[in-house]
N, CA, C and O atoms as a GROMACS GRO file, in nm:
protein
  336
    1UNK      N    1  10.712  12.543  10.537
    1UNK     CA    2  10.756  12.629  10.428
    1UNK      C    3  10.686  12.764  10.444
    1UNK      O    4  10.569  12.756  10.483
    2UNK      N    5  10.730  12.871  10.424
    2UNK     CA    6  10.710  12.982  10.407
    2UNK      C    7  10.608  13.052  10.304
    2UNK      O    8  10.621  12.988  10.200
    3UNK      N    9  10.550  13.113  10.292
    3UNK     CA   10  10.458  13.148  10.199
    3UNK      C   11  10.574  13.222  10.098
    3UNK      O   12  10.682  13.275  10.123
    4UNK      N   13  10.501  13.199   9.976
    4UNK     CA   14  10.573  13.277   9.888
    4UNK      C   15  10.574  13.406   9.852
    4UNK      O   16  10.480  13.450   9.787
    5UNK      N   17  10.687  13.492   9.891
    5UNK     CA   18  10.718  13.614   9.859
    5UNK      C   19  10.796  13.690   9.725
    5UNK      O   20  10.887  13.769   9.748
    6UNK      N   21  10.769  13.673   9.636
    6UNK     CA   22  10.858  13.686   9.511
    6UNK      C   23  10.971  13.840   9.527
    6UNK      O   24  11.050  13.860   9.435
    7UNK      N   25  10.968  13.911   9.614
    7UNK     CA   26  11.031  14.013   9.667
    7UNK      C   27  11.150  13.999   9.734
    7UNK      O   28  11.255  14.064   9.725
    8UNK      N   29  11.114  13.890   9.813
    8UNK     CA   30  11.153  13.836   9.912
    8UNK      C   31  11.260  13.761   9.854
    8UNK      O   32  11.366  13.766   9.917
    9UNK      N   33  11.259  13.676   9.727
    9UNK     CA   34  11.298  13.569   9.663
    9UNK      C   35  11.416  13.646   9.580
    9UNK      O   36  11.527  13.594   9.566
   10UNK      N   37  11.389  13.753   9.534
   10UNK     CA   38  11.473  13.841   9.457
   10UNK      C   39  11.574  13.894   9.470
   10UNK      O   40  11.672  13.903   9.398
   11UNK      N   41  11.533  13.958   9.635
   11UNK     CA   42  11.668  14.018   9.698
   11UNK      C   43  11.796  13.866   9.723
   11UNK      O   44  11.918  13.885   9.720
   12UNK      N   45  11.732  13.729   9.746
   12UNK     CA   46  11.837  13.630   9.755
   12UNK      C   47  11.901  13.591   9.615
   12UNK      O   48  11.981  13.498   9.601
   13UNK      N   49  11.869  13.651   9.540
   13UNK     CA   50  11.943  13.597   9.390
   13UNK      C   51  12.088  13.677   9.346
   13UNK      O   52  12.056  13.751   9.253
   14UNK      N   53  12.191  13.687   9.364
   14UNK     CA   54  12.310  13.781   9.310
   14UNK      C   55  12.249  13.819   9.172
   14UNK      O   56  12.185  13.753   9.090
   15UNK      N   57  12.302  13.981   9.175
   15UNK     CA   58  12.320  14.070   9.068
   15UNK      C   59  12.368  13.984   8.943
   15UNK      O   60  12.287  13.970   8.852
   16UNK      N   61  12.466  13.938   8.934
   16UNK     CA   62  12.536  13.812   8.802
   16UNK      C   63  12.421  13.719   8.747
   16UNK      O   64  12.404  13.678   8.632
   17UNK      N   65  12.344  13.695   8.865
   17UNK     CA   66  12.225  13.596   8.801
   17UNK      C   67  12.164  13.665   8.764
   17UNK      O   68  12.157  13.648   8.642
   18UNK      N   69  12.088  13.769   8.804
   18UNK     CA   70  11.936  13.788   8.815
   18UNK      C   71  12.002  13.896   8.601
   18UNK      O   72  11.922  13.940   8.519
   19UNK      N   73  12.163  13.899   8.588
   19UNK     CA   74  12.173  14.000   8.447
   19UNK      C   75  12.115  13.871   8.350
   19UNK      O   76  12.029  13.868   8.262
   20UNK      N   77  12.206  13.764   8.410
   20UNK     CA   78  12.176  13.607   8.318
   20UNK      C   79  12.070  13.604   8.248
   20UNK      O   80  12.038  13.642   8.135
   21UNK      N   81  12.001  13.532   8.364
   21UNK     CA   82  11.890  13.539   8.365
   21UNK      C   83  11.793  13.611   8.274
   21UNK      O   84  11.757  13.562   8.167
   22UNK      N   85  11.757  13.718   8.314
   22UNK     CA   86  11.719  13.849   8.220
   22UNK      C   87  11.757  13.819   8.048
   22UNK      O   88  11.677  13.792   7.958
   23UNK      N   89  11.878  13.832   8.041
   23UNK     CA   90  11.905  13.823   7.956
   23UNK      C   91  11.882  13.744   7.906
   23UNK      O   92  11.813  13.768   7.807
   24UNK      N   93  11.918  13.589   7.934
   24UNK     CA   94  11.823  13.428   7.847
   24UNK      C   95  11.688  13.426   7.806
   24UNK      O   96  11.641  13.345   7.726
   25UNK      N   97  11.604  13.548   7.882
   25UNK     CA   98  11.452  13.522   7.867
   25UNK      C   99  11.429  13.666   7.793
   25UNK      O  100  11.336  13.732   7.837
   26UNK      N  101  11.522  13.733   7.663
   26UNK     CA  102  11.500  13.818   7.618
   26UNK      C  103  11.431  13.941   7.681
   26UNK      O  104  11.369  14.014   7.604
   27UNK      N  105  11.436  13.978   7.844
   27UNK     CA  106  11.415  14.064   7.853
   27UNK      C  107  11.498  14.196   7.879
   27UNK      O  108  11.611  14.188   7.928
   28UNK      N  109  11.437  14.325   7.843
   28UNK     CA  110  11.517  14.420   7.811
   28UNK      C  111  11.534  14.475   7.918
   28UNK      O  112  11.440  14.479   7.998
   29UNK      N  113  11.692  14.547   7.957
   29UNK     CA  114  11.676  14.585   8.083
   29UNK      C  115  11.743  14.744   8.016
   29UNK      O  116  11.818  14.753   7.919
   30UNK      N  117  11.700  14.837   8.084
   30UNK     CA  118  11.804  14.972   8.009
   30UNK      C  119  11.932  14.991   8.066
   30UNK      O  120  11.983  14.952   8.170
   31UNK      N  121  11.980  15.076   7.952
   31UNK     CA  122  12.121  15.032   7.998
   31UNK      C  123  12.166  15.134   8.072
   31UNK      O  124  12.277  15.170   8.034
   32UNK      N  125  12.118  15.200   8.172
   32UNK     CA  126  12.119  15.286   8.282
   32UNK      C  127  12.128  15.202   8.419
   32UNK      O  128  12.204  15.234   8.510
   33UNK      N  129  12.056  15.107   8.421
   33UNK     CA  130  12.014  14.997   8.528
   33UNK      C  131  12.164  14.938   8.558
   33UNK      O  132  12.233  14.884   8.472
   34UNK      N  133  12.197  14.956   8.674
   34UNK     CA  134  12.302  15.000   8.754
   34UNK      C  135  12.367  14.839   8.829
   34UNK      O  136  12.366  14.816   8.950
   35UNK      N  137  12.410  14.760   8.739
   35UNK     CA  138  12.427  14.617   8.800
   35UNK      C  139  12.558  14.631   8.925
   35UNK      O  140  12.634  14.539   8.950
   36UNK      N  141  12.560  14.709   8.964
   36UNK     CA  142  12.618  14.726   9.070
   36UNK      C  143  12.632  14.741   9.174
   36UNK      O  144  12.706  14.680   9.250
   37UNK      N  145  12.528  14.866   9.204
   37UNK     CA  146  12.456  14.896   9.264
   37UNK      C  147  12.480  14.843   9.447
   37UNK      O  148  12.515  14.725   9.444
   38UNK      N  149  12.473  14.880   9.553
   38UNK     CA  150  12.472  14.839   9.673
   38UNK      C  151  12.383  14.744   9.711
   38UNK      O  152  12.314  14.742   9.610
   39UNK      N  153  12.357  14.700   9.751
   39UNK     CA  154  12.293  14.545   9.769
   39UNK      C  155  12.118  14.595   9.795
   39UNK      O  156  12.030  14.574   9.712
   40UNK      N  157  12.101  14.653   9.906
   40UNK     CA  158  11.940  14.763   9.914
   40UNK      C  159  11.951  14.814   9.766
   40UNK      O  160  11.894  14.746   9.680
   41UNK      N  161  12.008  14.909   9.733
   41UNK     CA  162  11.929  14.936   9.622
   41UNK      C  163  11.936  14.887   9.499
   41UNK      O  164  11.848  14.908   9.417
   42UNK      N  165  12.082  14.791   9.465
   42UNK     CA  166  12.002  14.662   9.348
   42UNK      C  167  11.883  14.593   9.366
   42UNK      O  168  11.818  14.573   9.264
   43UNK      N  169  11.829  14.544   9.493
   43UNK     CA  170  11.709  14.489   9.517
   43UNK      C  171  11.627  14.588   9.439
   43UNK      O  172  11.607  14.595   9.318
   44UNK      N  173  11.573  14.686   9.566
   44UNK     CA  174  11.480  14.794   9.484
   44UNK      C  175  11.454  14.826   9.388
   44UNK      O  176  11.334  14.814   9.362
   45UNK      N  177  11.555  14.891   9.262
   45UNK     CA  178  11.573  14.896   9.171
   45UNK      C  179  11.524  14.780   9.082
   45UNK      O  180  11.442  14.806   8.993
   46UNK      N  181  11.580  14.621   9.104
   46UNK     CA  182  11.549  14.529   9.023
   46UNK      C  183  11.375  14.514   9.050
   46UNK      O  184  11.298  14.512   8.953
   47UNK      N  185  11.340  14.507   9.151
   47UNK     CA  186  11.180  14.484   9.215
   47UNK      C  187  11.078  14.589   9.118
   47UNK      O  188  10.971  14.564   9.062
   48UNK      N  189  11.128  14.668   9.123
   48UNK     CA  190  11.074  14.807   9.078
   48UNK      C  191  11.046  14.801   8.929
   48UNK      O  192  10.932  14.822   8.887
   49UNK      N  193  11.196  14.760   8.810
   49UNK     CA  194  11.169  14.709   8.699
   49UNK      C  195  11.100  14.578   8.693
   49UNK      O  196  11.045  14.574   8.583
   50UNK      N  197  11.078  14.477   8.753
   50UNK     CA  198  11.046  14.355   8.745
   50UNK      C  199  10.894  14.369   8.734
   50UNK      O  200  10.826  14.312   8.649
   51UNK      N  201  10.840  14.460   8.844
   51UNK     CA  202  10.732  14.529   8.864
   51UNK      C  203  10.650  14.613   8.738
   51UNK      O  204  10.535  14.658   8.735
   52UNK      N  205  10.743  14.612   8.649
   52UNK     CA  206  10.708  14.718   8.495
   52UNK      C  207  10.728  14.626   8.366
   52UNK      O  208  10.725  14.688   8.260
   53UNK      N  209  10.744  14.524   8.359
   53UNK     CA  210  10.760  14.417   8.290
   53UNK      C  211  10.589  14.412   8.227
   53UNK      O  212  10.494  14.449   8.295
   54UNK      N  213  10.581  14.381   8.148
   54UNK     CA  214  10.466  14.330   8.047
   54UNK      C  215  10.430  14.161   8.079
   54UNK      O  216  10.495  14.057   8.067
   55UNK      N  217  10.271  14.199   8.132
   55UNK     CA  218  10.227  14.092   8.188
   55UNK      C  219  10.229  13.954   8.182
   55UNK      O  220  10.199  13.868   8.266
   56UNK      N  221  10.293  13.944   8.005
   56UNK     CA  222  10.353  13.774   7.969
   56UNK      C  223  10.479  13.760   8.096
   56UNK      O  224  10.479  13.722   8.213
   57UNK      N  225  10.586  13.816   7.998
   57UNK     CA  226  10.729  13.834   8.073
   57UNK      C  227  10.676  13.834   8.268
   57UNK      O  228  10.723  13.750   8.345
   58UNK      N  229  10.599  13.916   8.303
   58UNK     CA  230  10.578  13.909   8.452
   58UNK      C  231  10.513  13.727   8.502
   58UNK      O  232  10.539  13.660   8.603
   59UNK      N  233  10.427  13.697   8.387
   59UNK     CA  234  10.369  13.546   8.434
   59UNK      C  235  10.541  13.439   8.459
   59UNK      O  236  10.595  13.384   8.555
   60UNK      N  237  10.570  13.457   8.322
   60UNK     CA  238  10.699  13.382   8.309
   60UNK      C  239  10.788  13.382   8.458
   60UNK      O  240  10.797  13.283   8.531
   61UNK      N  241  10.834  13.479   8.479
   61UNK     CA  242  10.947  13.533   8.629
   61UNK      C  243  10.843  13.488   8.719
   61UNK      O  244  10.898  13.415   8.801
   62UNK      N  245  10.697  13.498   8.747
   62UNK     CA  246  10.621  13.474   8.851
   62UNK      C  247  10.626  13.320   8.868
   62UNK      O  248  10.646  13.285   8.985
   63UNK      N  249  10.613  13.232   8.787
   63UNK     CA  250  10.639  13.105   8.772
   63UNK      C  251  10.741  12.997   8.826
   63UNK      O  252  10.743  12.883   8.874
   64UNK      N  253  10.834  13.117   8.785
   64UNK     CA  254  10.956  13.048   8.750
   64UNK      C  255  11.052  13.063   8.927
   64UNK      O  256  11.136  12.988   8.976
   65UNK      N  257  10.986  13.204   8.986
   65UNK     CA  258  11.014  13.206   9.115
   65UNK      C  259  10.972  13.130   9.203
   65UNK      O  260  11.050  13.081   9.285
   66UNK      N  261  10.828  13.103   9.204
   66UNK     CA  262  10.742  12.999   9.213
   66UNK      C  263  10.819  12.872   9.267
   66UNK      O  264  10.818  12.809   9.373
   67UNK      N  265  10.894  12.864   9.129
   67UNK     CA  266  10.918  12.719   9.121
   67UNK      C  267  11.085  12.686   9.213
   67UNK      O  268  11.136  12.584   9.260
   68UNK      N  269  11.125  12.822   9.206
   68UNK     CA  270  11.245  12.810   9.317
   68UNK      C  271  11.203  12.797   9.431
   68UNK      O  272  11.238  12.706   9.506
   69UNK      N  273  11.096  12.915   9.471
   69UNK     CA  274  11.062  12.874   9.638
   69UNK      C  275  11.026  12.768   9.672
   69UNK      O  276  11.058  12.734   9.786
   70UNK      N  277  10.931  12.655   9.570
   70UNK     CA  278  10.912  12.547   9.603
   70UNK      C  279  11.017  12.470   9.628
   70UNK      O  280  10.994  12.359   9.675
   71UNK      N  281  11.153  12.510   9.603
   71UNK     CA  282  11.282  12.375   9.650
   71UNK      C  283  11.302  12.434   9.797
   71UNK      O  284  11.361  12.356   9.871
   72UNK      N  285  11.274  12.524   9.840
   72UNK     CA  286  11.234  12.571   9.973
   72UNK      C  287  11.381  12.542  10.082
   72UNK      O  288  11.376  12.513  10.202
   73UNK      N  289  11.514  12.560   9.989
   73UNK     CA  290  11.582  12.576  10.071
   73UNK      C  291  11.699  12.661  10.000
   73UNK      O  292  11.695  12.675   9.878
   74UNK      N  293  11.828  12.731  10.092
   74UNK     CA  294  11.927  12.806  10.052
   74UNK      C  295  11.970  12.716   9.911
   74UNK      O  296  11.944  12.756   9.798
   75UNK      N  297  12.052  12.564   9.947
   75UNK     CA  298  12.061  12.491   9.830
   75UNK      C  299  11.958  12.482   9.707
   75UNK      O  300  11.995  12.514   9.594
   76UNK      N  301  11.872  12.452   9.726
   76UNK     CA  302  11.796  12.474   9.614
   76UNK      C  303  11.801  12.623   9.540
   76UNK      O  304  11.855  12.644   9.432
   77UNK      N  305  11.741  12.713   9.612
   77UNK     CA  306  11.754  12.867   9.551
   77UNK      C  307  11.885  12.837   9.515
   77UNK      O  308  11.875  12.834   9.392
   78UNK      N  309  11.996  12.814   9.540
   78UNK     CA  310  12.164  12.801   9.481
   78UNK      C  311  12.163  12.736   9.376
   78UNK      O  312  12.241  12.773   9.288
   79UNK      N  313  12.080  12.627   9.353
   79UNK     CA  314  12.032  12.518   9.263
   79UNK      C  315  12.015  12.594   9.099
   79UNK      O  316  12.082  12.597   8.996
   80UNK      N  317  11.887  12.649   9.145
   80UNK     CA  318  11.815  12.719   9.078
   80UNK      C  319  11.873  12.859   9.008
   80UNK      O  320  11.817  12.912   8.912
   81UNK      N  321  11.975  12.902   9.061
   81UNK     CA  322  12.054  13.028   9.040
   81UNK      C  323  12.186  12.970   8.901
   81UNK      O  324  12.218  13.025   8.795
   82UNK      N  325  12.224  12.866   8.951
   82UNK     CA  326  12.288  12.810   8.842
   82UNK      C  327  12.239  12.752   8.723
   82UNK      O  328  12.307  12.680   8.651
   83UNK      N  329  12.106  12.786   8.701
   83UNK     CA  330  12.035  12.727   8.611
   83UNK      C  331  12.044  12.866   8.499
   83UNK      O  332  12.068  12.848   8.379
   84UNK      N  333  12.030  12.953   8.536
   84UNK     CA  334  12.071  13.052   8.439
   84UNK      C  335  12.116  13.073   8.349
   84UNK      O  336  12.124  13.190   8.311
   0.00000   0.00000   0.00000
């Protein structure tokens, strides 16, 4: 298994999840934030806010990525994406 990269983990999640998502765990995203975006710079962009998150909300997503990389495969991360 790979060491865990939560960066790394982010760019594999589709734009549709990662709004879900967000959204189920009450966090605020502005409504400038560009869910569209080209694939490089939705990553960036999302990394960047994820990165500015308030240190609860950051434990929570740190966790919870955590806990996807641990299924440590495409299916699983797929797993885990439908959990949203």
């Amino acid at each position: 298994m790979t060491a865990f990269n939560p960066r790394h983990l982010a760019r594999q999640v589709p734009a549709t999840t990662w709004q879900a998502y967000l959204s189920s765990r009450s966090i605020a995203i502005p409504e400038s934030f560009d869910w569209n975006a080209e694939e490089k710079a939705f990553s960036d962009a999302l990394i960047a806010l994820l990165e500015e998150l308030e240190p609860g909300q950051q434990a929570l997503l740190h966790a919870e990525l955590r806990h996807a990389h641990a299924l440590a495969t495409q299916k699983g991360i797929d797993s885990w994406c439908s959990l949203g």
